[in-house]
C-alpha positions as CSV (number, residue, x, y, z in Angstrom):
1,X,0.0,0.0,0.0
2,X,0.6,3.5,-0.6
3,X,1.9,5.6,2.0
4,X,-0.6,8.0,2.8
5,X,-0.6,12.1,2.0
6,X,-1.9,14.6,3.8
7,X,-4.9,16.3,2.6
8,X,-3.3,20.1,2.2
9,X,-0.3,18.4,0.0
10,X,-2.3,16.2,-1.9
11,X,-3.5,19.0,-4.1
12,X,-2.0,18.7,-7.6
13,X,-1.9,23.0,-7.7
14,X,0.1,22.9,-4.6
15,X,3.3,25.0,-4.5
16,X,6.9,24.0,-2.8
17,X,8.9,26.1,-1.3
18,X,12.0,25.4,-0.1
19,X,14.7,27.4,1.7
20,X,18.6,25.9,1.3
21,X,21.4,26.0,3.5
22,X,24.9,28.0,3.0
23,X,25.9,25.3,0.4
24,X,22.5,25.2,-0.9
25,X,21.2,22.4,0.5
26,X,18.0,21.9,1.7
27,X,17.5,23.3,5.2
28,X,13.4,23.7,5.2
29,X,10.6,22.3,3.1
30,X,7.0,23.8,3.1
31,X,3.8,22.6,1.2
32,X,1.4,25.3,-0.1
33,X,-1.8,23.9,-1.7
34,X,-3.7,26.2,-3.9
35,X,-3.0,28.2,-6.3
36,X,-1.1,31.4,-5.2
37,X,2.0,31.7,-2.1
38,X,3.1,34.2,0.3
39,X,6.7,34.1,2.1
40,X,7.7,36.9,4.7
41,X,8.7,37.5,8.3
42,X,5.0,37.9,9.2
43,X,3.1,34.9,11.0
44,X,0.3,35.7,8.5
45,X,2.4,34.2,5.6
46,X,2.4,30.4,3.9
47,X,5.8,30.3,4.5
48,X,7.4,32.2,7.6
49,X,11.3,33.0,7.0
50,X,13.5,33.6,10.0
51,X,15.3,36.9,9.3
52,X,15.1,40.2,9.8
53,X,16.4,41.2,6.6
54,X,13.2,40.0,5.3
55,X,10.2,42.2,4.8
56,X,7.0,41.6,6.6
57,X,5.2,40.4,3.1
58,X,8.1,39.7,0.9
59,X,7.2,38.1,-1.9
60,X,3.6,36.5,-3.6
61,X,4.5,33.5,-5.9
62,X,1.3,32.8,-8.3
63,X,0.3,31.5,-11.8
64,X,0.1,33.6,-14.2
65,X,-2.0,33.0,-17.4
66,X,-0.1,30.4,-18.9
67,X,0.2,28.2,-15.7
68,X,3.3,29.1,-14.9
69,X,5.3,30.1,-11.5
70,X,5.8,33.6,-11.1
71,X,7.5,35.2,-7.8
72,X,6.2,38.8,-7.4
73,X,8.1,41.7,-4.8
74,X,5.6,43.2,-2.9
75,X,7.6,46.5,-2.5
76,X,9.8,45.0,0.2
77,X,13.0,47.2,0.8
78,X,15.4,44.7,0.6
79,X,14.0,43.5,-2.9
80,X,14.1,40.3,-4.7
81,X,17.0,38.7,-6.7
82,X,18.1,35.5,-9.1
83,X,20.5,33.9,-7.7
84,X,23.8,36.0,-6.8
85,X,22.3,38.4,-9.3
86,X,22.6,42.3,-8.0
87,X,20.1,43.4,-10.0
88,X,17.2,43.6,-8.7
89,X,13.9,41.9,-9.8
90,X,10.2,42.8,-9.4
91,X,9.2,39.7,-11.3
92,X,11.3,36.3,-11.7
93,X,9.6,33.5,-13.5
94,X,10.1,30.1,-12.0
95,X,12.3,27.3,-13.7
96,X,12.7,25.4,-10.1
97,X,16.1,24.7,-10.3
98,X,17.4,28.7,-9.6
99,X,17.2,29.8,-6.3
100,X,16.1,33.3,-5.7
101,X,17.0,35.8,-2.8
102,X,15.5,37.6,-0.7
103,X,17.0,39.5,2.5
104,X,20.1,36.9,3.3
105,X,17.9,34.1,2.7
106,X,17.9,31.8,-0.5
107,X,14.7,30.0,-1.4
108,X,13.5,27.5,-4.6
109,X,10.0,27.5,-5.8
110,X,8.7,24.0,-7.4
111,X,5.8,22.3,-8.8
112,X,4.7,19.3,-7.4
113,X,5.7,17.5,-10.4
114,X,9.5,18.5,-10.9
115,X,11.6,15.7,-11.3
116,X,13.9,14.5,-8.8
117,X,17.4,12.2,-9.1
118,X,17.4,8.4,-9.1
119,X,17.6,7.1,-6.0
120,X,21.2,6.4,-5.1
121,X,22.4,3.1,-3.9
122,X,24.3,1.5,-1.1
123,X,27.9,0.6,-2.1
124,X,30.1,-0.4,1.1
125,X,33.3,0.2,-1.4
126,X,32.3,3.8,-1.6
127,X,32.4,4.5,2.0
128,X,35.2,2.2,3.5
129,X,37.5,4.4,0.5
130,X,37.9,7.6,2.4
131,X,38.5,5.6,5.6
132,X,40.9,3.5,3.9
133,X,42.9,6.7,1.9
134,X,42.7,8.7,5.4
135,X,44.3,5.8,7.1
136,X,46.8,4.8,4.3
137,X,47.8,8.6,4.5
138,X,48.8,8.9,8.1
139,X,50.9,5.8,8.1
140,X,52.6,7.1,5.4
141,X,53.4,10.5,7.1
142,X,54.5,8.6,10.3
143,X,56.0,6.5,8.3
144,X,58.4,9.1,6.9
145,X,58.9,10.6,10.4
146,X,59.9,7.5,11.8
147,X,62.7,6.9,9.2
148,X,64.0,10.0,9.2
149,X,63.6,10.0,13.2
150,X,65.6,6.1,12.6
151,X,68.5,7.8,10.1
152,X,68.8,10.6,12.2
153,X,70.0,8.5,15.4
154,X,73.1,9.2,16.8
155,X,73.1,7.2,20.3
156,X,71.3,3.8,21.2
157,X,67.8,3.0,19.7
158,X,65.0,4.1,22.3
159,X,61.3,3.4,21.8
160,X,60.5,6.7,23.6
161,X,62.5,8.2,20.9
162,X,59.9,7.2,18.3
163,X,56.8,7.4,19.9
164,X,56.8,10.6,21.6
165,X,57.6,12.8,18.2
166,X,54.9,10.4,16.4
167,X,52.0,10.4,19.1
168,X,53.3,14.6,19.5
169,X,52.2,14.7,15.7
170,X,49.6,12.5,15.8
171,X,47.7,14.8,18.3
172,X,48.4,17.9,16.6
173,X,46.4,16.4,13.3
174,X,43.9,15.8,15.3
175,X,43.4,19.1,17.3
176,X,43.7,21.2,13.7
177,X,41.8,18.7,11.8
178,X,38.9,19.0,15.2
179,X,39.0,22.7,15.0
180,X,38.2,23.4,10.9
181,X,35.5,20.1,11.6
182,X,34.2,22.5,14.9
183,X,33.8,26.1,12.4
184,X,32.4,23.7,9.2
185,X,29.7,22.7,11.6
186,X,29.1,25.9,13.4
187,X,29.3,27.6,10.0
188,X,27.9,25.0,7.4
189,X,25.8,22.7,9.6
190,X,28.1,19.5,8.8
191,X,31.5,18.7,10.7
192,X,33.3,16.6,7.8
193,X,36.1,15.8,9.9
194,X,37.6,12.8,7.5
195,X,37.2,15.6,5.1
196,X,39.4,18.1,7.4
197,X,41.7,15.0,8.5
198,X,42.8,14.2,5.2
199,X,43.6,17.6,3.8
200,X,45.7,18.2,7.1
201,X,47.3,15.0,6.9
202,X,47.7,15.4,2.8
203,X,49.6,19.1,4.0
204,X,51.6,17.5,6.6
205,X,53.0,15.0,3.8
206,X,54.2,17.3,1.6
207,X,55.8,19.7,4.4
208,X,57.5,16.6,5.5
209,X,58.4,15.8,2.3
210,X,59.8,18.9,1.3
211,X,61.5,18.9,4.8
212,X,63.3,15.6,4.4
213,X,64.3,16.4,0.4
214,X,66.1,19.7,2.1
215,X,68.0,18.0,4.7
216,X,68.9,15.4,2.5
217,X,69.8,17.8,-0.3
218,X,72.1,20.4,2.2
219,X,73.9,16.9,3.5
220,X,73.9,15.0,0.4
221,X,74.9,17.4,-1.8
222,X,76.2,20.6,0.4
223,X,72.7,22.3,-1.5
224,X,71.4,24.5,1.3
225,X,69.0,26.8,-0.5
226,X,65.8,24.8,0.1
227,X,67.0,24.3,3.7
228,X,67.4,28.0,4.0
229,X,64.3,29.1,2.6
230,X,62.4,26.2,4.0
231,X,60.1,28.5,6.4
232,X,58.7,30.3,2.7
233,X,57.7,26.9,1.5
234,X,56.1,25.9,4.6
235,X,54.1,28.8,5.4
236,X,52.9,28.2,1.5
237,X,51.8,24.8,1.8
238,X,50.1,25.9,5.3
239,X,47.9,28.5,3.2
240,X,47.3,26.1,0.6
241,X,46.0,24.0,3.2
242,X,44.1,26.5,5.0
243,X,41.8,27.6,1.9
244,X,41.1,24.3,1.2
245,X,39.7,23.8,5.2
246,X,37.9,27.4,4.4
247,X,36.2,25.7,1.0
248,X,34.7,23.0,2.8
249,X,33.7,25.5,6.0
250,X,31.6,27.2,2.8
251,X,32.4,27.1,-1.1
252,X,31.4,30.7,-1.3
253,X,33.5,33.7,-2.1
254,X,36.3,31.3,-2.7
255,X,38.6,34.1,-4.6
256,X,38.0,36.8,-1.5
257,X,39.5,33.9,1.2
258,X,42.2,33.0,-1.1
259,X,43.2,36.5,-1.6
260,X,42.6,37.1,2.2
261,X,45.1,34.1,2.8
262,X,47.3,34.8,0.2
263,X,47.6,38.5,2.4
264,X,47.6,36.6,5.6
265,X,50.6,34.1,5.1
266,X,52.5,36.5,2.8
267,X,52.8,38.9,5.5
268,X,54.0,36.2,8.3
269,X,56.5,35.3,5.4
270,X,57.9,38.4,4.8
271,X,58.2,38.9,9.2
272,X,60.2,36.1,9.1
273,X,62.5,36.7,6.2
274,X,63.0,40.0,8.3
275,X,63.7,38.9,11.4
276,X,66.3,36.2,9.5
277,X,68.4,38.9,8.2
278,X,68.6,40.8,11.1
279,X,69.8,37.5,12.8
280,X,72.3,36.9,10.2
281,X,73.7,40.5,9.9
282,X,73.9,40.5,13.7
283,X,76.0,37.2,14.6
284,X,77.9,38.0,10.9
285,X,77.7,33.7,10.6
286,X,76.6,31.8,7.7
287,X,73.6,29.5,8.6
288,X,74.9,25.4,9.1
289,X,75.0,23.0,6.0
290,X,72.8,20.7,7.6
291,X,70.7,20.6,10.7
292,X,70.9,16.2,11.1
293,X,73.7,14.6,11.4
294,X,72.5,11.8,8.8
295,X,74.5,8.1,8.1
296,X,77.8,8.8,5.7
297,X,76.8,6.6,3.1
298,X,73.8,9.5,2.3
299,X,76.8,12.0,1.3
300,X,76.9,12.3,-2.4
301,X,79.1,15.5,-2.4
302,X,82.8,14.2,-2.7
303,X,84.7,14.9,0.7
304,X,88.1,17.8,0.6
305,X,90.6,16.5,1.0
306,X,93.4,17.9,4.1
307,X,95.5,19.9,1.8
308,X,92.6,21.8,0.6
309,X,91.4,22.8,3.6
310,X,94.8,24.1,4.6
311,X,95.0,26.0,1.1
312,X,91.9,27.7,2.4
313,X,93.1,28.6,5.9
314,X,96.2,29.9,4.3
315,X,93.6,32.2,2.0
316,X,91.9,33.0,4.4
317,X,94.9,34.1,7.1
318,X,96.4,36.1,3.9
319,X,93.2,38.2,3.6
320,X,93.0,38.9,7.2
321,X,96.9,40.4,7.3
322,X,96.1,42.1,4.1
323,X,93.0,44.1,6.0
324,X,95.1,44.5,9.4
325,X,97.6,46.6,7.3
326,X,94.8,48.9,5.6
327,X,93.5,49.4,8.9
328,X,97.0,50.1,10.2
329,X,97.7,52.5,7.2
330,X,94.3,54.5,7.6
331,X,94.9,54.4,11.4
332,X,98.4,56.2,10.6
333,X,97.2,58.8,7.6
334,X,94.6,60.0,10.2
């Protein structure tokens, strides 16, 4: 048997109106039998919208001659618009598939016949494949930790040496990954925390992968520019990172927050390229090759040999007398 209908939505003339969410989902559906609509903040409506940006009689949706769904102003203040449209409209004919806006509020108008998707159906492959990519992920970033962590070992094995970095990281993920999952939900109405999990984990890869290629390159190869500049690259993977948390808090305005955190993490970079020089010009040293001591069969870069490091010294030791005597000559002209 049929399930049954109510009586008010069983009318063929009735009218849908539905009002979506941030990312246009539904958030509210409202059946209005008969032939003719009215949506405002006032209790006397057919459908009453929540906000105050919305007039007290907003907006009458009819037929017109033809049959066909028409949404009429009825001289609100705020006005009536298509979509993200800024122009306003005192008319919009109906298509049910464009929302139209009124105050900060998005609504679509339907008839009762408007087709709808096929049903969707239940594959277990679909939803143990996120879980399964998530988890494949973070073993692969601890993964890397660890054996970097193992290379970079310089006294006796310890298993506290492993597991405190790794459960350290671990809990970091999850905090960050929690707090974007937190604002999506206050903000969007859904958490998606695997969502949030595996773009933090996906960043935390490639930081550690650009981390370990450095340090290998400045002790492999005696290469330090990506070791030196390391702090650029990492605060542009972190804003990469944070946009894509902000697109799943709300796909909206997407070129606004990238330009925001584009503005944000540029300014943090060029802080600490600052404060790096200052450091530099004040202790007058150059920065170390590499920063791990890492096993001698890594080092590509062919080793000096003894008499060329005393060539050097004996350079070096020839400049410095070389500069005493200016100094002594300028000292004595004076």
């Amino acid at each position: 048997a049929e399930p049954a209908v109510p009586r008010k939505c069983a009318n063929k003339q009735m009218i849908w109106v539905e009002i979506l969410a941030r990312r246009r989902e539904v958030a509210a559906r409202f059946c209005c039998p008969g032939e003719e609509a009215r949506i405002g903040r006032g209790y006397d409506n057919d459908v009453v919208v929540d906000d105050p940006y919305v007039a007290a009689q907003h907006v009458r949706v009819f037929r017109d001659e033809s049959g066909r769904l028409v949404a009429e102003d009825n001289g609100s203040a705020g006005g009536m618009f298509l979509q993200r449209n800024k122009s306003r409209q005192d008319r919009i004919l109906i298509d049910g598939d464009r929302p139209i806006r009124i105050g900060h509020t998005y609504l679509r108008i339907r008839e009762p016949n408007h087709p709808v998707e096929p049903e969707r159906t239940t594959r277990p492959w679909r939803r143990a494949l996120p879980v399964a990519a998530t988890t494949a992920l973070g073993v692969l970033v601890l993964g890397i930790e660890a054996l970097y962590l193992w290379l970079g070992q310089t006294s006796e094995p310890k298993a506290s040496a492993y597991l405190l970095p790794l459960l350290g990281m671990a809990l970091v993920v999850a905090v960050w990954a929690g707090v974007w999952a937190l604002l999506s939900r206050i903000f969007s109405g859904r958490a998606r925390f695997q969502r949030n999990l595996l773009i933090a984990l996906s960043g935390l890869l490639v930081i550690s992968l650009y981390n370990q290629t450095a340090e290998f390159s400045a002790f492999a190869l005696t290469w330090r520019a990506a070791a030196d500049h390391a702090y650029i690259a990492i605060w542009c993977i972190l804003a990469a990172v944070c946009f894509f948390h902000l697109r799943e808090v709300s796909n909206s305005k997407l070129v606004l927050k990238g330009c925001a955190v584009a503005a944000v993490f540029g300014l943090f970079i060029a802080v600490q390229t600052v404060q790096q020089f200052d450091v530099l010009q004040n202790s007058g040293r150059q920065k170390l090759t590499s920063r791990r001591l890492l096993p001698p069969a890594l080092r590509l870069a062919p080793l000096r040999d003894e008499e060329a490091f005393f060539a050097d010294v004996r350079g070096l030791k020839a400049d410095l007398d070389r500069d005493r005597l200016l100094a002594r000559s300028d000292e004595a002209g004076q």
